[in-house]
C-alpha positions, 0 to 999 in steps of 0.5 A, a space after each residue: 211816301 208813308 201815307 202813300 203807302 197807307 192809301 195803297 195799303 188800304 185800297 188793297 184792303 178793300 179790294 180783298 175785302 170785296 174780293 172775299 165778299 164776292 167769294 162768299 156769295 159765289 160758294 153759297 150760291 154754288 150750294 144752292 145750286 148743288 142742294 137743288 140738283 139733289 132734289 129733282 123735286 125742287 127742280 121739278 118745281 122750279 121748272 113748273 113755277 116758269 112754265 106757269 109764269 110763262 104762260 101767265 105773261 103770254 096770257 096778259 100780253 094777248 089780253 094787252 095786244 087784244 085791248 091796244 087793237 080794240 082802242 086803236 080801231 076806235 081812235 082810227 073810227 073816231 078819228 075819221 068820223 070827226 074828218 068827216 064832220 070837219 070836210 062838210 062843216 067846211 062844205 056848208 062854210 064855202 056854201 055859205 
């Protein structure tokens, strides 16, 4: 019963240690947050930093969806040039 006791008692421990671990985190992440709304620069800047990363990712997904189209147009072409050639060598192979 003593070392049971022990293990229930060091569990507990642990689970409070995480507890307050975790309690620290959340009151300094609740200052930064506070500090930023009393500077409406900083929010101001924050704002403008995902505005420009927003339209930086928009930018490469249309460059991204520009270059998947020109290669699928490519493939369908040499995909349907290469049918071609293997309908007529099979053409001149019946002939034959």
């Amino acid at each position: 019963l003593v070392r049971l006791r022990n293990r229930h008692f060091q569990a507990a421990s642990l689970v409070f240690a995480g507890c307050a671990v975790r309690e620290r985190q959340l009151r300094e992440e609740v200052t930064q947050l506070n500090e930023y709304r009393v500077i409406p620069d900083a929010n101001l800047y924050a704002q403008q930093v995902r505005t420009t990363a927003d339209t930086e990712v928009q930018v490469q997904l249309t460059r991204a969806r520009q270059e998947a189209d020109a290669l699928r147009t490519a493939a369908t072409s040499e995909a349907q040039e290469l049918v071609s050639n293997a309908r007529r060598e099979a053409g001149d192979l019946r002939a034959a």
